[in-house]
C-alpha positions in Angstrom: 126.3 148.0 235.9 125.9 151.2 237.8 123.6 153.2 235.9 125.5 156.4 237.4 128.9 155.0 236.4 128.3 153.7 233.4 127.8 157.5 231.7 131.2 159.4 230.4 132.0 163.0 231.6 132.3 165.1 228.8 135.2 167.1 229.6 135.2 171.0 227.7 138.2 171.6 226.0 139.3 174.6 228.6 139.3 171.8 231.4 142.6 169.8 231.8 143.0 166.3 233.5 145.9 164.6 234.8 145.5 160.7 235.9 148.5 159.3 238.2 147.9 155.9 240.1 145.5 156.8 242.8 144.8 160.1 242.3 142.7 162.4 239.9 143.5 166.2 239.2 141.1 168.6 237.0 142.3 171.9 236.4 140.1 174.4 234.7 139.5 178.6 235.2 137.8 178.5 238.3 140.4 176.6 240.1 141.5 173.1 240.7 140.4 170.0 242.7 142.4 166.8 243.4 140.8 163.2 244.3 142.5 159.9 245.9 140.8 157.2 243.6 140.2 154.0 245.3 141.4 150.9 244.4 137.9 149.5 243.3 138.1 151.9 240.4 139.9 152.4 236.9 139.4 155.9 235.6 140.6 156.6 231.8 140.6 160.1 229.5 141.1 160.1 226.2 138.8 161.9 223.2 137.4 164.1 225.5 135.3 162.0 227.8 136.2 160.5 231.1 134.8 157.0 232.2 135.1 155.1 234.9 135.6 151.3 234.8 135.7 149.0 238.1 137.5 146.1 239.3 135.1 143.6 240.3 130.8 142.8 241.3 131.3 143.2 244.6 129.4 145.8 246.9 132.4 147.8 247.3 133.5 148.0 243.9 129.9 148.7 242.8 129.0 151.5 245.2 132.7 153.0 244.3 132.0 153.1 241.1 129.3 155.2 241.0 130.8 157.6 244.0 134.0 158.2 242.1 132.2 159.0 238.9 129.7 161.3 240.7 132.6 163.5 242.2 134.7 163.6 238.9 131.6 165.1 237.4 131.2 167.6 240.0 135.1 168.2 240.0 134.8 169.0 236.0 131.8 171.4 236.6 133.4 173.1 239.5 136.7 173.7 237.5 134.8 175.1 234.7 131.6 177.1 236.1 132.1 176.8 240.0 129.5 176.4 242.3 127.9 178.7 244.6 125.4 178.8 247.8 123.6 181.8 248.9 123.0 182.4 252.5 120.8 185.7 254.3 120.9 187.0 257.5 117.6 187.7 259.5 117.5 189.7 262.4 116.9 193.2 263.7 120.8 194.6 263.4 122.3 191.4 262.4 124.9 192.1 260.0 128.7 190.5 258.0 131.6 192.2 256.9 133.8 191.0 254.8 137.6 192.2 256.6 140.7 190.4 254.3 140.5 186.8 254.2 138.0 186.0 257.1 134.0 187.5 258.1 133.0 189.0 260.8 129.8 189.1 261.9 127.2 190.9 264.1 124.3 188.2 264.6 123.0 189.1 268.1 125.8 187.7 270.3 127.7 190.3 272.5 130.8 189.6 270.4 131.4 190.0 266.7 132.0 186.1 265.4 134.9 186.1 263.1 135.0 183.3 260.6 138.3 182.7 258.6 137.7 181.7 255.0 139.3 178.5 254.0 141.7 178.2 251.0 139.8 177.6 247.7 136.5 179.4 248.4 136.0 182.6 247.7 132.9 184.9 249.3 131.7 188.2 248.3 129.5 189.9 250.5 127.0 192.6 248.1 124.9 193.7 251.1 125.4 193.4 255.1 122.7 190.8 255.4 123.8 188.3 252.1 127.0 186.1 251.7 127.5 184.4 248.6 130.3 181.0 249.0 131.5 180.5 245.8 134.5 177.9 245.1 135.7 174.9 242.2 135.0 172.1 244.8 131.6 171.3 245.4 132.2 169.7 249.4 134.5 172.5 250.5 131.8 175.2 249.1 129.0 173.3 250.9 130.5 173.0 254.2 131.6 176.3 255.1 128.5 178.0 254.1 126.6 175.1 256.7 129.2 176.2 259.1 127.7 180.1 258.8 124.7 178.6 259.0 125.9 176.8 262.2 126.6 179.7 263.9 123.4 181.2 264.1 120.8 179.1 262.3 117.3 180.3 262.0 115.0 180.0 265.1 111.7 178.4 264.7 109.3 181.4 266.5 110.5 184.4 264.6 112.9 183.1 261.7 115.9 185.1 262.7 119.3 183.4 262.1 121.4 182.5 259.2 119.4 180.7 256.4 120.3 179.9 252.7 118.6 181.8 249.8 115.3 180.9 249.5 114.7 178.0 252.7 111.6 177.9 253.9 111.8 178.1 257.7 108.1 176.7 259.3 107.5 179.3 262.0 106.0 177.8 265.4 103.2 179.7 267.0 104.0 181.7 270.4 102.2 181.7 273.5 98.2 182.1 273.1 95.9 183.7 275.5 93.9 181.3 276.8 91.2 183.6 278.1 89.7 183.3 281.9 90.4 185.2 284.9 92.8 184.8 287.7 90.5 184.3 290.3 
């Protein structure tokens, strides 16, 4: 038994769940998420815990089993608290702006780069140099803060780029005088 999928999701009572043949929803205050279930899986609600059941001992069904479990208990969370990733920029005059549903920003190119904002995530932007990604579904979040990160990601001599709240970027050592004369 997968040791992952074995354990119920305790669902809070402000989170709702709707099963239909292949497909999970979880509503909740932060927004909602919606997952295809595959067939390897059974997935049941009832006194306020979800589990997950699977079909048969086969790789498949075993490595489904977990997986499906995993997301439905990152769907729950994300319906009820959200998740969140912090990014800063680094760089002399590198700077976002938050302008209606998309950021633009000024990260050392001779063209502001303009990023739309998908559906589902919201970002705030307290300062010029900080985005915060915030959203219900845990992949969406994650991917469009990597694709910030994407567009300028921290160099490895002086550390300026896009990095996320507290990375640790291992800075490289420049070019060294190596002493003699030219001669």
């Amino acid at each position: 038994m997968s040791r992952v999928g074995k354990q119920p999701i305790a669902v809070p009572p402000n989170i709702e769940i709707k099963l239909e043949p292949g497909k999970a929803r979880v509503k909740g205050p932060k927004g909602f998420v919606e997952h295809v279930l595959p067939p390897e899986v059974t997935v049941a609600f009832a006194g306020g815990k979800l589990t997950v059941g699977r079909a048969g001992e086969q790789g498949r069904d075993r490595a489904m089993h977990g997986l499906v479990r995993a997301l439905l208990a990152n769907a729950v969370k994300g319906c009820g608290q959200g998740f969140e990733k912090r990014l800063d920029i680094v760089g002399v005059g590198y700077r976002v702006q938050q302008q209606g549903r998309s950021l633009s920003m000024q990260i050392g190119f001779c063209h502001p780069v303009v990023m739309p904002i998908p559906q589902g995530i919201d970002v705030e932007v307290p300062s010029n140099t900080k985005i915060i990604v915030k959203g219900a579904d845990r992949q969406k979040v994650g991917q469009f803060a990597a694709s910030l990160r994407k567009v300028r990601p921290p160099e490895p001599y002086k550390g300026k780029g896009i990095r996320y709240e507290g990375e640790h970027i291992k800075l490289k050592a420049g070019k060294k005088f190596a002493g003699g004369g030219a001669g």
